[in-house]
VEXPA-134331 format. One line per field, with one value per atom (N, C-alpha, C): residue number from 1; residue in three letters; atom name; x, y, z. Coordinates in pm, whole numbers, plus 50000, padded with zeros to 5 digits. Atoms other than C-alpha are relative to their C-alpha. Layout:
<sites>
pos	(NUM_...) $
code	(ALA_...) $
site	(CA_...) $
xx	(X_...) $
yy	(Y_...) $
zz	(Z_...) $
</sites>
This chain:
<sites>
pos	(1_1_1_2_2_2_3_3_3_4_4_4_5_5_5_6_6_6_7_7_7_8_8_8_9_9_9_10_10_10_11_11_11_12_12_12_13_13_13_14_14_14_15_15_15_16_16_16_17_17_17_18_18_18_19_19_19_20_20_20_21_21_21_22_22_22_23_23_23_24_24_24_25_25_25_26_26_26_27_27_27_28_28_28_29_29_29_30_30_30_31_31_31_32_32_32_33_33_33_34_34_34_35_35_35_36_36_36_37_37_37_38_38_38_39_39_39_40_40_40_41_41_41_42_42_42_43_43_43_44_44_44_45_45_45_46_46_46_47_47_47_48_48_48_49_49_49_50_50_50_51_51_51_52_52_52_53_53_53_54_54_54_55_55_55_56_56_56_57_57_57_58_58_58_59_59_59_60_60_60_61_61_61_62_62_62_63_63_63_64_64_64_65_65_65_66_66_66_67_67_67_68_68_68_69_69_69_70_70_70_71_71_71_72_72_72_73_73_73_74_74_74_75_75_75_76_76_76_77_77_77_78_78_78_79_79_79_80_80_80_81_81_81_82_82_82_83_83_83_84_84_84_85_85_85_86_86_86_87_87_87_88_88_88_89_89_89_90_90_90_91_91_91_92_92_92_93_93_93_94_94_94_95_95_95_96_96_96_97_97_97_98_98_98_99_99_99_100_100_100_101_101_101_102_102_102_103_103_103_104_104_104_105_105_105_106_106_106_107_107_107_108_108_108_109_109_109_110_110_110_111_111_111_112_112_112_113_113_113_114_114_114_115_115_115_116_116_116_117_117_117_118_118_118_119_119_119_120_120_120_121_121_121_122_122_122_123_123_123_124_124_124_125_125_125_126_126_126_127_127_127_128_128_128_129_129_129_130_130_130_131_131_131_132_132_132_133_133_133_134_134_134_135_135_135_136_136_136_137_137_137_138_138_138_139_139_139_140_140_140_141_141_141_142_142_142_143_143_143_144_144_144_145_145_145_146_146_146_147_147_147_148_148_148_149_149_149_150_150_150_151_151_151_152_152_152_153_153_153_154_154_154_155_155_155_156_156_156_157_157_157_158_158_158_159_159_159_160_160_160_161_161_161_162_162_162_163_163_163_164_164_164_165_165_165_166_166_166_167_167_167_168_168_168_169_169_169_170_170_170_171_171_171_172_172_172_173_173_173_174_174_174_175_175_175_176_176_176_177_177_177_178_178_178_179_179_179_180_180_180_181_181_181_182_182_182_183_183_183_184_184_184_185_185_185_186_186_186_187_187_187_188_188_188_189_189_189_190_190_190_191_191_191_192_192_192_193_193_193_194_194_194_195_195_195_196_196_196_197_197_197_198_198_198_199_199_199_200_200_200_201_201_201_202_202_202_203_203_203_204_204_204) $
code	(UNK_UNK_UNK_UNK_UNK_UNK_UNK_UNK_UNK_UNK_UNK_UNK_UNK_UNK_UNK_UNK_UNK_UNK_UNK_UNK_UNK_UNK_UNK_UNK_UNK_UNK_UNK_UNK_UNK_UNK_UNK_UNK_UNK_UNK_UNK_UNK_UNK_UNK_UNK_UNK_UNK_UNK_UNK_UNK_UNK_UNK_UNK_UNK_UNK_UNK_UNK_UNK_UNK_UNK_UNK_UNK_UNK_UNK_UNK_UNK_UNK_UNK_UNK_UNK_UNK_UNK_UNK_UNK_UNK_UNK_UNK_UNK_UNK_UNK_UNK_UNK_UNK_UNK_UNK_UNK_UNK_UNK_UNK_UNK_UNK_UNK_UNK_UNK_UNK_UNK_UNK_UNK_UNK_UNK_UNK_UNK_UNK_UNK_UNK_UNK_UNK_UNK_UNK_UNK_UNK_UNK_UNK_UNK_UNK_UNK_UNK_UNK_UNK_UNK_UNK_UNK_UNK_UNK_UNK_UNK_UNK_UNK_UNK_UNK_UNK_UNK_UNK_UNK_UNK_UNK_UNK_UNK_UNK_UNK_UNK_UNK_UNK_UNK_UNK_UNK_UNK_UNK_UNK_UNK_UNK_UNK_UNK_UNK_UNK_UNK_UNK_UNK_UNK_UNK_UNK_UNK_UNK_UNK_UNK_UNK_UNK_UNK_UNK_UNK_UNK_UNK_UNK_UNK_UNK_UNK_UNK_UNK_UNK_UNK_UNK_UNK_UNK_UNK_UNK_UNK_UNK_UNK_UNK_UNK_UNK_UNK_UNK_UNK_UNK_UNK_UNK_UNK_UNK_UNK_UNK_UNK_UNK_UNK_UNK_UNK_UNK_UNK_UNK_UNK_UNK_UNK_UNK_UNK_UNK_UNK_UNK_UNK_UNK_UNK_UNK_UNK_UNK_UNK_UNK_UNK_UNK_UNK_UNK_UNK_UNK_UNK_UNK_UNK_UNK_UNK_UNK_UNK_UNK_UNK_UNK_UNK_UNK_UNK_UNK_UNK_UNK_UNK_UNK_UNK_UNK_UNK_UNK_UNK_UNK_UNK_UNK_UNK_UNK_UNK_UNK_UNK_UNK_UNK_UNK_UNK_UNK_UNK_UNK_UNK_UNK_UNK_UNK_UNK_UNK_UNK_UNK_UNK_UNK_UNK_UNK_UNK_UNK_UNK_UNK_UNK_UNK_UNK_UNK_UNK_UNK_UNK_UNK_UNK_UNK_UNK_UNK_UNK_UNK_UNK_UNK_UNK_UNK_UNK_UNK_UNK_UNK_UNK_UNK_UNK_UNK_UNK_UNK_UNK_UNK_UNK_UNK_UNK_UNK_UNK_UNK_UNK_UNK_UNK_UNK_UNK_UNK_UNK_UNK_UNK_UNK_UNK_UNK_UNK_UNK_UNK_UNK_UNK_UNK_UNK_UNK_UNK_UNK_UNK_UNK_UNK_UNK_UNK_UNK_UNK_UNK_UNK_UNK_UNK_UNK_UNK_UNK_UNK_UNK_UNK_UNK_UNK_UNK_UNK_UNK_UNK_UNK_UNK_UNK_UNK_UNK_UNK_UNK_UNK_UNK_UNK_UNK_UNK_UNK_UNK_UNK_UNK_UNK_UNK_UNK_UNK_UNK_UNK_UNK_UNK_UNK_UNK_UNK_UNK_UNK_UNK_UNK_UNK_UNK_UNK_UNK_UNK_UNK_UNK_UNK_UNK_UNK_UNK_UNK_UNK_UNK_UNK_UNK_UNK_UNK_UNK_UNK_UNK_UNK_UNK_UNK_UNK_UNK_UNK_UNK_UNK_UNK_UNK_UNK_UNK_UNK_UNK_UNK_UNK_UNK_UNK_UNK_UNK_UNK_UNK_UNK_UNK_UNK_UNK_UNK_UNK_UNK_UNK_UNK_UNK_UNK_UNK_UNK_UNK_UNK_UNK_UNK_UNK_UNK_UNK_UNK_UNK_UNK_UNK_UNK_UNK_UNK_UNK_UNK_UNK_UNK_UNK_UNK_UNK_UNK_UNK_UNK_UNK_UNK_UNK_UNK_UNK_UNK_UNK_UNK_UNK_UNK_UNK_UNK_UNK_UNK_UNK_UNK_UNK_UNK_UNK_UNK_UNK_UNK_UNK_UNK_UNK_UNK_UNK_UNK_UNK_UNK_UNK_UNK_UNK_UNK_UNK_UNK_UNK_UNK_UNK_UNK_UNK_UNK_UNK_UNK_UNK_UNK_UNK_UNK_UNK_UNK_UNK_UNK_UNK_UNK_UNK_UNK_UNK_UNK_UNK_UNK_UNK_UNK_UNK_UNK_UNK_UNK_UNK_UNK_UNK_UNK_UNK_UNK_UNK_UNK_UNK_UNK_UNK_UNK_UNK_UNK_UNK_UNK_UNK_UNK_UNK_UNK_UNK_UNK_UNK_UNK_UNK_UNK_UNK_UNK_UNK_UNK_UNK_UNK_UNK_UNK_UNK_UNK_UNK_UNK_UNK_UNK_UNK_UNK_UNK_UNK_UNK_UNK_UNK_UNK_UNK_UNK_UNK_UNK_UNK_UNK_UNK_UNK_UNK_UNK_UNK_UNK_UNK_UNK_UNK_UNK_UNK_UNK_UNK_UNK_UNK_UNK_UNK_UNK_UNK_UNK_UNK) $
site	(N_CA_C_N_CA_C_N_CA_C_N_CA_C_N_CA_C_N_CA_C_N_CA_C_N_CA_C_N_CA_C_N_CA_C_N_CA_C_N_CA_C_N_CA_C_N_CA_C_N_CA_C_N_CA_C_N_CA_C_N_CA_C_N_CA_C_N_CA_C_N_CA_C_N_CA_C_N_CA_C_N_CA_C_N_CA_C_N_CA_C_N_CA_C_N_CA_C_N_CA_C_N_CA_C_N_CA_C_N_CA_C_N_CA_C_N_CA_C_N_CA_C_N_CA_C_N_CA_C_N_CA_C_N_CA_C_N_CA_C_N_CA_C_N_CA_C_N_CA_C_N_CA_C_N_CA_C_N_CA_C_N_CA_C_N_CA_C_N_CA_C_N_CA_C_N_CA_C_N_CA_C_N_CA_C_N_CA_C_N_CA_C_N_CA_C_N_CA_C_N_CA_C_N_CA_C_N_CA_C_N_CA_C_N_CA_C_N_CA_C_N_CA_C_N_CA_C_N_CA_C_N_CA_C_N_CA_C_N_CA_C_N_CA_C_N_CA_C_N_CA_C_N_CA_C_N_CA_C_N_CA_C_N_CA_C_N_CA_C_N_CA_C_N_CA_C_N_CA_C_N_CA_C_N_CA_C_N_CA_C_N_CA_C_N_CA_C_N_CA_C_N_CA_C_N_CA_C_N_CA_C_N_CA_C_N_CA_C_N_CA_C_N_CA_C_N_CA_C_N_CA_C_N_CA_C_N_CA_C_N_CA_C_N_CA_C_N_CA_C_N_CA_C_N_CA_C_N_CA_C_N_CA_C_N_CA_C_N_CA_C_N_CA_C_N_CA_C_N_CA_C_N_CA_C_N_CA_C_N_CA_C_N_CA_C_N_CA_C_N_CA_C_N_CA_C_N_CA_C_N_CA_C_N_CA_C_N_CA_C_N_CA_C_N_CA_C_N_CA_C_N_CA_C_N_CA_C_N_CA_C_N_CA_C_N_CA_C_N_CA_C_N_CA_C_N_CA_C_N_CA_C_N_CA_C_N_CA_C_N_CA_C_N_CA_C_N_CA_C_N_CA_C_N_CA_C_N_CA_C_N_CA_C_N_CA_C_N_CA_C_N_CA_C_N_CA_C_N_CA_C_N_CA_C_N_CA_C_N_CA_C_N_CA_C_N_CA_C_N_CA_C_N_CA_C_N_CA_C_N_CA_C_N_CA_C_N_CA_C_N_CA_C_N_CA_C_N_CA_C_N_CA_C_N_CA_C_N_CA_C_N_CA_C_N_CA_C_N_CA_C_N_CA_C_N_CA_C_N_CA_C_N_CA_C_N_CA_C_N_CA_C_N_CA_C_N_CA_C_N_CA_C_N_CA_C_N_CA_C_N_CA_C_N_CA_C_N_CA_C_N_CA_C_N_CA_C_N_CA_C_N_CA_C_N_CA_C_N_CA_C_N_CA_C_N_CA_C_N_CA_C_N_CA_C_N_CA_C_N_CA_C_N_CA_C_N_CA_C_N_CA_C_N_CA_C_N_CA_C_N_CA_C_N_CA_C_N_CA_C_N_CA_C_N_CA_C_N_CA_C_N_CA_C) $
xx	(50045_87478_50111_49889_87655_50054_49985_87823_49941_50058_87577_49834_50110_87251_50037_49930_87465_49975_50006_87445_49872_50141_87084_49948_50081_86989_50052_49965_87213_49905_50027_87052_49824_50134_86711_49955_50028_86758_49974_49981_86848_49824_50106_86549_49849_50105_86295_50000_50021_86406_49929_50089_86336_49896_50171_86018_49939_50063_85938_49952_49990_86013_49893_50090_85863_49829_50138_85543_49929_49994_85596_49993_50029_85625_49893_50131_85336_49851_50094_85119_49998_49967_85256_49945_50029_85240_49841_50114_84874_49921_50019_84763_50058_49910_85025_49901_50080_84812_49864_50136_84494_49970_49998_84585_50010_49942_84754_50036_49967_84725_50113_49889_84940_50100_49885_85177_50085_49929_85295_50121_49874_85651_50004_49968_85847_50029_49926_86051_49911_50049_85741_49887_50025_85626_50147_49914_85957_50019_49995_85931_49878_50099_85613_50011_49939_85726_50129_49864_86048_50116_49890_86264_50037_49926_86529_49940_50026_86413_50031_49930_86644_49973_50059_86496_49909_50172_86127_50094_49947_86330_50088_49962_86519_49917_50062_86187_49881_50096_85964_50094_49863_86246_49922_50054_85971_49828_50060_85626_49912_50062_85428_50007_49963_85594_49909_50059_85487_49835_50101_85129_49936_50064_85095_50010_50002_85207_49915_50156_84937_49879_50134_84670_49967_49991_84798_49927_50022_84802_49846_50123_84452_49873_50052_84276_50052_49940_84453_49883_50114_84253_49855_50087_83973_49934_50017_83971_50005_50006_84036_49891_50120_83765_49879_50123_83512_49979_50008_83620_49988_50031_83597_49786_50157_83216_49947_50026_83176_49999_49974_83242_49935_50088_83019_49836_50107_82710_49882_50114_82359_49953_50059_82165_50102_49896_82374_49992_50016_82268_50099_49875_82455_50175_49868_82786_50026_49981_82730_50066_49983_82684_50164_49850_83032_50096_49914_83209_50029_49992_83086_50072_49962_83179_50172_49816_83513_50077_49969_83566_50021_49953_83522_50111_49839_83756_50116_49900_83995_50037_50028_83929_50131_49901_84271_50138_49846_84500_49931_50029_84311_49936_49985_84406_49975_50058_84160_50030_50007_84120_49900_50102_83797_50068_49953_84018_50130_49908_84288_50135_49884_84507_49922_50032_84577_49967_50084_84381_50105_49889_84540_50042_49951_84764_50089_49913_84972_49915_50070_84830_49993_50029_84874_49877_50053_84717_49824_50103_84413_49946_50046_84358_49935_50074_84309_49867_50145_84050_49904_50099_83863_49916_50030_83902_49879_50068_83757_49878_50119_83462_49876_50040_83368_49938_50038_83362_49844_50080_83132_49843_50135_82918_49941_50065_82857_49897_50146_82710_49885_50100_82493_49900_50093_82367_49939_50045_82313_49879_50083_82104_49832_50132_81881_49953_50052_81849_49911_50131_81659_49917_50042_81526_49969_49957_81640_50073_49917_81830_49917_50067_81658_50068_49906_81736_50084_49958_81804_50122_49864_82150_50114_49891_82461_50121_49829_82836_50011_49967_82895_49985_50061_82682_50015_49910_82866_50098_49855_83180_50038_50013_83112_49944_50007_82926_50107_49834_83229_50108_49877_83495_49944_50008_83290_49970_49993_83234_50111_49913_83597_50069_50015_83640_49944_50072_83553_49984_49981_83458_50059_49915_83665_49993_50078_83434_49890_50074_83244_50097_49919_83331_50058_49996_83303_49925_50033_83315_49976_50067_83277_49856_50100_82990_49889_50093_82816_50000_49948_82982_49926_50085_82757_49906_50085_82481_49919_50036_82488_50030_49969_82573_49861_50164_82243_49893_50052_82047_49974_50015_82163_49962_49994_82142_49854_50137_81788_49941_50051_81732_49998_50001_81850_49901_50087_81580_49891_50096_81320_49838_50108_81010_50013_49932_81187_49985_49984_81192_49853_50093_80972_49839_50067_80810_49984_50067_80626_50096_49926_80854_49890_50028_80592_49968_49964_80691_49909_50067_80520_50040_50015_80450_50107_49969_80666_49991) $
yy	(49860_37572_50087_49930_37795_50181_49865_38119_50120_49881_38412_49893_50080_38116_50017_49962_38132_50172_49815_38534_50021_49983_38538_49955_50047_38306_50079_49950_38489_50132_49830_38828_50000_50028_38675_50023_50067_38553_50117_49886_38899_50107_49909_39075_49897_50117_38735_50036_49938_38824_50104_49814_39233_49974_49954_39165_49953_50074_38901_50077_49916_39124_50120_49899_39408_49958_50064_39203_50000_50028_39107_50115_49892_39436_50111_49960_39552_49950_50081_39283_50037_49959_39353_50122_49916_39715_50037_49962_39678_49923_50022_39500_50090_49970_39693_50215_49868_40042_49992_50080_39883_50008_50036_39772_50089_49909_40107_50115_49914_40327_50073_49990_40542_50020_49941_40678_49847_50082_40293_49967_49979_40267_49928_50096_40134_49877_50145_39914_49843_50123_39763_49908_50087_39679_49923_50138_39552_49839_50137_39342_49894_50102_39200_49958_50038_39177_49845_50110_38947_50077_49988_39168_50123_49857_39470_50080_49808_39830_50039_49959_39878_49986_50021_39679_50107_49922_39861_50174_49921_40160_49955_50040_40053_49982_49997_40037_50125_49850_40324_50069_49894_40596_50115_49883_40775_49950_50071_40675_50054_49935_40892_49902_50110_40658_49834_50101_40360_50006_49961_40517_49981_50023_40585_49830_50175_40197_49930_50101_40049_50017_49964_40259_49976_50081_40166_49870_50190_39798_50008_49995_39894_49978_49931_40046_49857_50125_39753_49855_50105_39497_50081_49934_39699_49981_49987_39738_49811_50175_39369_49942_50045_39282_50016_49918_39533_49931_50045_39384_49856_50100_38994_50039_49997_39121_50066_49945_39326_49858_50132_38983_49885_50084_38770_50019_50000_38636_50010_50011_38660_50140_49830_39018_50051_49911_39298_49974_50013_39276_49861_50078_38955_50024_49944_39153_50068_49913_39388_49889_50123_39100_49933_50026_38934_50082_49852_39283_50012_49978_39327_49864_50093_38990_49944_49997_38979_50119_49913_39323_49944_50051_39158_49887_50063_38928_50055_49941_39137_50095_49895_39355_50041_49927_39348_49985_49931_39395_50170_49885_39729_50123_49878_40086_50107_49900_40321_50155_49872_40661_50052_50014_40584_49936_50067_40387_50060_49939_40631_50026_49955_40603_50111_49873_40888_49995_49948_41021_49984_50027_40897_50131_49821_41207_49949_49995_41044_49939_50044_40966_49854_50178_40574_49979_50062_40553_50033_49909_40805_49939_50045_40619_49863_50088_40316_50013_50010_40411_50096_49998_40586_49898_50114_40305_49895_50037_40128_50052_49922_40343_50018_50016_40367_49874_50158_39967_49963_49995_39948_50056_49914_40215_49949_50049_40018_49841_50029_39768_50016_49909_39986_50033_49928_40109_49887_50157_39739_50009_50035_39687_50143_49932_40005_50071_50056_39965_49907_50119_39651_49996_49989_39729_49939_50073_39503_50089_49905_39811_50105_49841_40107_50119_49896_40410_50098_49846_40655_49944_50006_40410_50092_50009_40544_49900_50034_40446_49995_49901_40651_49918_50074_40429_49871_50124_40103_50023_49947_40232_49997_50007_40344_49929_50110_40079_49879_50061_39852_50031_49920_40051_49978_50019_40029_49832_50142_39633_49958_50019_39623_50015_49979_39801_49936_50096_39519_50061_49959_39617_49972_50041_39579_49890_50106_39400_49867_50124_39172_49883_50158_38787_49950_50074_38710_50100_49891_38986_49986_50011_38834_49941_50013_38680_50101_49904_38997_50109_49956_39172_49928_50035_38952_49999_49976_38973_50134_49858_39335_49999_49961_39296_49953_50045_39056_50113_49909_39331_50127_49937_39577_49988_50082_39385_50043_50016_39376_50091_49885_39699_50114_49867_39808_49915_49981_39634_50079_49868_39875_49917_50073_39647_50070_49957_39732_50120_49860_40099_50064_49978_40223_49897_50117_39910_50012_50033_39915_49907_50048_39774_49895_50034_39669_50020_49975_39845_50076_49915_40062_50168_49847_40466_50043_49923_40706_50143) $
zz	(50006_86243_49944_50094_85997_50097_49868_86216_49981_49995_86061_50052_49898_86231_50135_49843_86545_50019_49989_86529_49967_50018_86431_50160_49889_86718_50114_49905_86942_50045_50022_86832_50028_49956_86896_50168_49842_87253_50115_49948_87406_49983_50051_87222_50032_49959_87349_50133_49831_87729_50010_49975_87672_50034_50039_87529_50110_49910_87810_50121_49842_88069_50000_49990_87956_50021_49975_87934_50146_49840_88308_50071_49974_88376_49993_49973_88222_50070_49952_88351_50180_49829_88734_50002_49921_88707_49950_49972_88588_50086_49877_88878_50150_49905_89105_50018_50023_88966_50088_49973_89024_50151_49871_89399_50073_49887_89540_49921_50033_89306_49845_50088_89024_50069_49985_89267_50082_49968_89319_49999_50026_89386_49886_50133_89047_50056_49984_89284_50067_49966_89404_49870_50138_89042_49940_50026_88982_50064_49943_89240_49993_50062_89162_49864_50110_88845_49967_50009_88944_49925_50054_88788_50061_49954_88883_49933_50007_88908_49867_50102_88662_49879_50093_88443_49948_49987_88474_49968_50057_88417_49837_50113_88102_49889_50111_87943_49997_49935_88107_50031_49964_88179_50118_49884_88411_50027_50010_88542_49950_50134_88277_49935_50171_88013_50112_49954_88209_49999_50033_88277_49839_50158_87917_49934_50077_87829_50035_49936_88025_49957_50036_87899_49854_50116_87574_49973_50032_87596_50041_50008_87810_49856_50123_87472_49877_50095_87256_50012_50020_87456_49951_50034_87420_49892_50164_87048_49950_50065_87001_50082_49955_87190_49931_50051_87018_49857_50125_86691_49983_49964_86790_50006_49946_86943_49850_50100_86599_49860_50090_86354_50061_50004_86574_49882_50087_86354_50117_49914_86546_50034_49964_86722_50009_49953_86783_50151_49874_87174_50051_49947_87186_49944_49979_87054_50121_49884_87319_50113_49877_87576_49960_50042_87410_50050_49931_87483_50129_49918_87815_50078_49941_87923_50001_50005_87793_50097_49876_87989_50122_49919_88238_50050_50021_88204_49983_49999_88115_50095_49933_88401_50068_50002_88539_49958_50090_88293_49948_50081_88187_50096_49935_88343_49894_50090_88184_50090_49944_88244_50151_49919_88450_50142_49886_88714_50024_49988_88733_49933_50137_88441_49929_50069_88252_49880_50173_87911_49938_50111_87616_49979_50112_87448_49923_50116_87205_49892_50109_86878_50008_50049_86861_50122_49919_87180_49976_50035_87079_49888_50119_86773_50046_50001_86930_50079_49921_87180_49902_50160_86844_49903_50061_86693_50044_49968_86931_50052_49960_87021_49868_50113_86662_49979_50015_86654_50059_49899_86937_49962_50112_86753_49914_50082_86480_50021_49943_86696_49981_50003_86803_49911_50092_86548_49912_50066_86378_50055_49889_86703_49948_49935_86695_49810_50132_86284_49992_50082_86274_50165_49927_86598_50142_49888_86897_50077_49945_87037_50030_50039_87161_49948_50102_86997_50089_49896_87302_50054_49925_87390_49904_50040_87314_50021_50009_87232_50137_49895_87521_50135_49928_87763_50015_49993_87664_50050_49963_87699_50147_49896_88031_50098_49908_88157_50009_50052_88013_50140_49880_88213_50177_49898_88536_50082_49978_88527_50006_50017_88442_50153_49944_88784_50142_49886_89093_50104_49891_89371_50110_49968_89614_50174_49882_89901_49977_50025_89673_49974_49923_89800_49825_50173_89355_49892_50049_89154_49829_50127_88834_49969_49957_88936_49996_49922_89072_49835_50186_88702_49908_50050_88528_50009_49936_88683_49992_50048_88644_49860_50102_88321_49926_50041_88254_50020_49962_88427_49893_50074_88213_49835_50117_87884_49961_50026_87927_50006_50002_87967_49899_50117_87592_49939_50085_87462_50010_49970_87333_50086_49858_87569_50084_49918_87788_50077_49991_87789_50090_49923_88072_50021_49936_88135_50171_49777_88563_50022_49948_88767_50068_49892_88967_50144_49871_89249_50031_49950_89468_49950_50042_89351_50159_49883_89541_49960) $
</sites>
């Protein structure tokens, strides 16, 4: 190894930990949000984390900046999700279904605004949840074009059902389970058939 390879690899190794950590850090403190809250101590996301305070400071300098990094990375999966469910071939209704199901899956790594993280305000972050809302839209609108979609859903109404599947409750025994389930439920309810179809039930 020639001595500017030795200084490369050196200059790597340092900047491979950061990143690691910071990872660890965001992964902890979005579970650590999730569990107890925003006003969760740092030192008890560092410590679920495995790493010093100091650390978790060294890359968040306050827990705003932290807040905002989660809701980031939140909105990131998000958008990469929407656009995976947007590039499947087949109905639009089974992008949706793709979307929602990955939500769930992803449910906790992602501190929206709906679960007590704060509203994007910096531009990168604002762009991506655009981005992704837009994506989502064009779904949509695939769906209630060739007519497997009714027309009266919105964006709006994914989104938010999205965010609240993402959201477990916190007494069901199998919550992805029960998250699908509701998610089948709802599925079936954007087709236009669908749309004020008798339950069945008794008049009240």
């Amino acid at each position: 190894m020639t001595e500017n390879q030795d200084k490369v690899v050196r200059r790597r190794g340092p900047r491979k930990d950061a990143a690691d950590n910071r990872d660890r850090v965001l992964a902890a403190a979005a579970v650590a949000v999730r569990r107890d809250g925003t006003a969760v101590p740092m030192a008890t996301i560092a410590a679920d984390a495995g790493v010093g305070v100091g650390t978790v400071y060294r890359h968040y300098p306050s827990r705003d900046a932290l807040l905002g990094a989660l809701t980031h990375r939140s909105f990131q999966l998000v958008l990469e999700t929407a656009r995976r469910a947007a590039a499947l071939d087949g109905p639009p209704l089974e992008g949706i279904r793709f979307f929602l199901e990955r939500t769930i899956e992803h449910g906790s790594d992602l501190v929206l605004p709906m679960h007590g993280g704060p509203a994007p305000s910096d531009q990168a972050t604002v762009a991506l949840r655009d981005e992704a809302h837009r994506t989502l839209g064009s779904i949509l609108e695939r769906g209630q074009d060739d007519g497997t979609i009714r027309d009266d859903v919105t964006r709006a109404d994914i989104v938010s059902f999205g965010a609240l599947l993402a959201q477990g409750l916190p007494h069901a025994p199998d919550w992805t389970a029960t998250a699908r389930r509701q998610a089948d439920i709802y599925l079936d309810g954007l087709h236009p058939a669908r749309r004020g179809k008798p339950t069945g039930g008794r008049s009240r």
